[in-house]
C-alpha positions as CSV (number, residue, x, y, z in Angstrom):
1,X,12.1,-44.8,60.9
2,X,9.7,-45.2,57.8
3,X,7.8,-48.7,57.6
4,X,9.1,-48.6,54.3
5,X,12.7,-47.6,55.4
6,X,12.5,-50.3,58.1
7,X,10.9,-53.2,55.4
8,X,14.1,-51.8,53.0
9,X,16.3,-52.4,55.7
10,X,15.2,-55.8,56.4
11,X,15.7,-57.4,53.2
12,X,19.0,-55.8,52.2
13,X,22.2,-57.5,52.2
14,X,23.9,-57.9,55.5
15,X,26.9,-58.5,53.7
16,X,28.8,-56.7,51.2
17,X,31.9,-56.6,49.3
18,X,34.3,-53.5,49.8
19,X,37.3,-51.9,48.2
20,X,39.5,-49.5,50.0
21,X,41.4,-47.1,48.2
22,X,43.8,-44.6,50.5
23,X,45.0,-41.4,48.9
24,X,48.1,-40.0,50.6
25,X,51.4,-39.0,48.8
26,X,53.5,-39.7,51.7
27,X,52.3,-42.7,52.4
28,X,52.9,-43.4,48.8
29,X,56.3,-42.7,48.6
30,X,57.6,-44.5,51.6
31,X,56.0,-47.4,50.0
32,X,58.0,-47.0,46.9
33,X,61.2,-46.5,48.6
34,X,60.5,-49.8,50.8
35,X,58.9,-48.9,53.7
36,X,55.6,-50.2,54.8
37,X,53.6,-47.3,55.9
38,X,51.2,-47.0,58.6
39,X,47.6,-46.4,57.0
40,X,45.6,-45.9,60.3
41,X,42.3,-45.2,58.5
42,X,42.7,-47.6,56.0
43,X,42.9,-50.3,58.9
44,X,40.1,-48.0,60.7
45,X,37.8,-49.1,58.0
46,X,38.7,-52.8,57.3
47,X,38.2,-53.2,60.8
48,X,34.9,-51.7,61.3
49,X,33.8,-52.9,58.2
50,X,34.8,-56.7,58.8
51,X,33.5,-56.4,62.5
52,X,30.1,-55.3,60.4
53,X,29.9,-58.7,58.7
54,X,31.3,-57.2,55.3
55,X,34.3,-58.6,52.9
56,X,37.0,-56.5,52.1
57,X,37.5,-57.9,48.6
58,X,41.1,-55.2,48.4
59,X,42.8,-52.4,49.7
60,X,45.2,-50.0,47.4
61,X,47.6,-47.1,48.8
62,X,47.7,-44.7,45.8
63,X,49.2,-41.1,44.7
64,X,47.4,-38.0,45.0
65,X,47.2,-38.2,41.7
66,X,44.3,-37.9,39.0
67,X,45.1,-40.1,36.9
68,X,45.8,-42.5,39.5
69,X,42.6,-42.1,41.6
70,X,40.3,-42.7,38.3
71,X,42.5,-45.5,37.2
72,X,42.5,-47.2,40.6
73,X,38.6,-46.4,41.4
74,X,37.7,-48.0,38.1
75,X,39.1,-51.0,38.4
76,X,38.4,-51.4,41.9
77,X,34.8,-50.9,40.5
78,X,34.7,-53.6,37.8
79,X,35.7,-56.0,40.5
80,X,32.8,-58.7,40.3
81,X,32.6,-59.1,44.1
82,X,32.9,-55.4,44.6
83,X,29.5,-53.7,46.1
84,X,31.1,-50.8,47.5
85,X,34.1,-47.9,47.1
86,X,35.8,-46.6,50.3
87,X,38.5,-43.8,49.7
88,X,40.2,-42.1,52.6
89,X,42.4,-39.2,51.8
90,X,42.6,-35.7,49.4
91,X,39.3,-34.4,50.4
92,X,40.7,-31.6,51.9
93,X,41.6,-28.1,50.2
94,X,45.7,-28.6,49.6
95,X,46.9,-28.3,46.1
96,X,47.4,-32.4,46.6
97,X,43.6,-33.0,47.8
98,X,42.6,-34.2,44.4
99,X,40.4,-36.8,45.5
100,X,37.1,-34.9,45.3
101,X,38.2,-33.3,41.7
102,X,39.0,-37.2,40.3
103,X,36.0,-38.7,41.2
104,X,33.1,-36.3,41.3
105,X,32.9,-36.7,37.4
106,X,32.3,-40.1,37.3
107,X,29.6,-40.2,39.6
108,X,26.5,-41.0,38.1
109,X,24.3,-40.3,41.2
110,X,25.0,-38.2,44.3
111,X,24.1,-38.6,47.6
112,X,24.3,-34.7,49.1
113,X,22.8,-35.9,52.1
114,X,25.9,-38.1,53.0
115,X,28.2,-34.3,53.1
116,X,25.7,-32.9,54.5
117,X,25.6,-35.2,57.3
118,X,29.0,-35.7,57.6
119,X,30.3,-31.8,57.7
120,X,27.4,-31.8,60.5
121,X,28.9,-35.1,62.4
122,X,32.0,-33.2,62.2
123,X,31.5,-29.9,62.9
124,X,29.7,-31.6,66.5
125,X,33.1,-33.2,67.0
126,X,35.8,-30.1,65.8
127,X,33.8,-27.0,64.8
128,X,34.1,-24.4,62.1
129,X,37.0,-26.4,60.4
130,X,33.8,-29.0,59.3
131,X,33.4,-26.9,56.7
132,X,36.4,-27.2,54.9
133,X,35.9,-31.1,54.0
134,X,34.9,-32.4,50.8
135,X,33.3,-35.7,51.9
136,X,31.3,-36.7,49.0
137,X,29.1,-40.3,48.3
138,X,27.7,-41.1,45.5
139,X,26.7,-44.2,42.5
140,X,28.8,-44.9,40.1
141,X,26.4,-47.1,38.0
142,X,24.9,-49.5,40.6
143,X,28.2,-48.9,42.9
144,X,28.3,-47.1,46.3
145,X,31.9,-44.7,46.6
146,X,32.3,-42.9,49.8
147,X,35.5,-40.5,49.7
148,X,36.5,-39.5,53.2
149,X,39.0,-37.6,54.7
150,X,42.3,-38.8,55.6
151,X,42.4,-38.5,59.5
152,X,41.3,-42.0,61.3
153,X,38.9,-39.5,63.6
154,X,37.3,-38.3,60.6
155,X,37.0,-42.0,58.7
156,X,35.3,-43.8,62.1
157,X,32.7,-41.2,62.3
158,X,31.9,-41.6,58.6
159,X,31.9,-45.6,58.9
160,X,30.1,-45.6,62.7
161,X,27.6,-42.7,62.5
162,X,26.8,-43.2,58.6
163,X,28.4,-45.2,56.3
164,X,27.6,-48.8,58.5
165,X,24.5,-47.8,59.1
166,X,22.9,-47.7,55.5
167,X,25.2,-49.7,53.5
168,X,23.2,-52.6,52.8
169,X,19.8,-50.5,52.1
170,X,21.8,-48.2,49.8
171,X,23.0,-50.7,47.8
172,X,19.8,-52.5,47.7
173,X,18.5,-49.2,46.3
174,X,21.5,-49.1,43.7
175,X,20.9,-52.1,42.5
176,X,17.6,-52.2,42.0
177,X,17.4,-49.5,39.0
């Protein structure tokens, strides 16, 4: 590592606020009809991210929905103790995985590297069906939003082998500017 990556490092924030948004239509309707799903990857991240030193400042199950995902991601984002977006779910290539279309236009900054990585991290783990994620990071203003895939394998590679790792430089970055 960089001296300048390591004296970055050193004098970011080793706590952060998160939100956790997970995208799943089934998940959504059992909830609706009374149930209380089981949203392993949503609990993969509050976990790892708590055991990190972080503060999840709220979690929301939502629709595969557009209008939903923008809705819920803004909000989430105007949250004053809110540093940083997690979204698990719709990254895929259903007709459903509407994730990547909803938020990609609000993003004011991407980070390619983070796919890039991630497809890679992935395709180590499970191969040639790597490719067909649509992990994507990026700002929205001086906010980090990670959208991840739905399956808890997928989510605690993202959050161990990247996310966790640069969180509190990459928002010391973001908010700099």
């Amino acid at each position: 590592m960089s001296r300048v990556a390591e004296h970055h490092k050193s004098t970011s924030p080793k706590s952060v606020g998160l939100f956790i948004i997970t995208c799943s239509t089934s998940k959504y309707n059992q909830s609706k009809s009374g149930e209380t799903p089981k949203d392993q990857s949503g609990d993969i991240i509050e976990k790892l991210a708590t055991d990190a030193g972080h503060q999840v400042q709220g979690r929301k199950l939502i629709d595969d929905s557009k209008v939903m995902i923008r809705r819920t991601v803004k909000n989430a984002l105007a949250g004053k103790q809110v540093d940083a977006l997690i979204i698990t779910g719709g990254t895929g290539l259903s007709p459903r995985d509407v994730t990547f279309e909803s938020v990609e236009p609000i993003i004011t900054k991407q980070i390619p590297g983070f796919g890039e990585l991630f497809r890679k991290l992935s395709y180590d783990r499970i191969g040639s069906p790597a490719m067909l994620s649509r992990a994507l990071a990026g700002l929205v203003k001086d906010k980090p939003v990670f959208c991840l895939p739905g399956s808890p394998d997928a989510v605690q590679t993202a959050m161990e082998n990247l996310i966790l790792l640069e969180l509190g430089h990459l928002i010391r970055v973001a908010k700099e500017h």
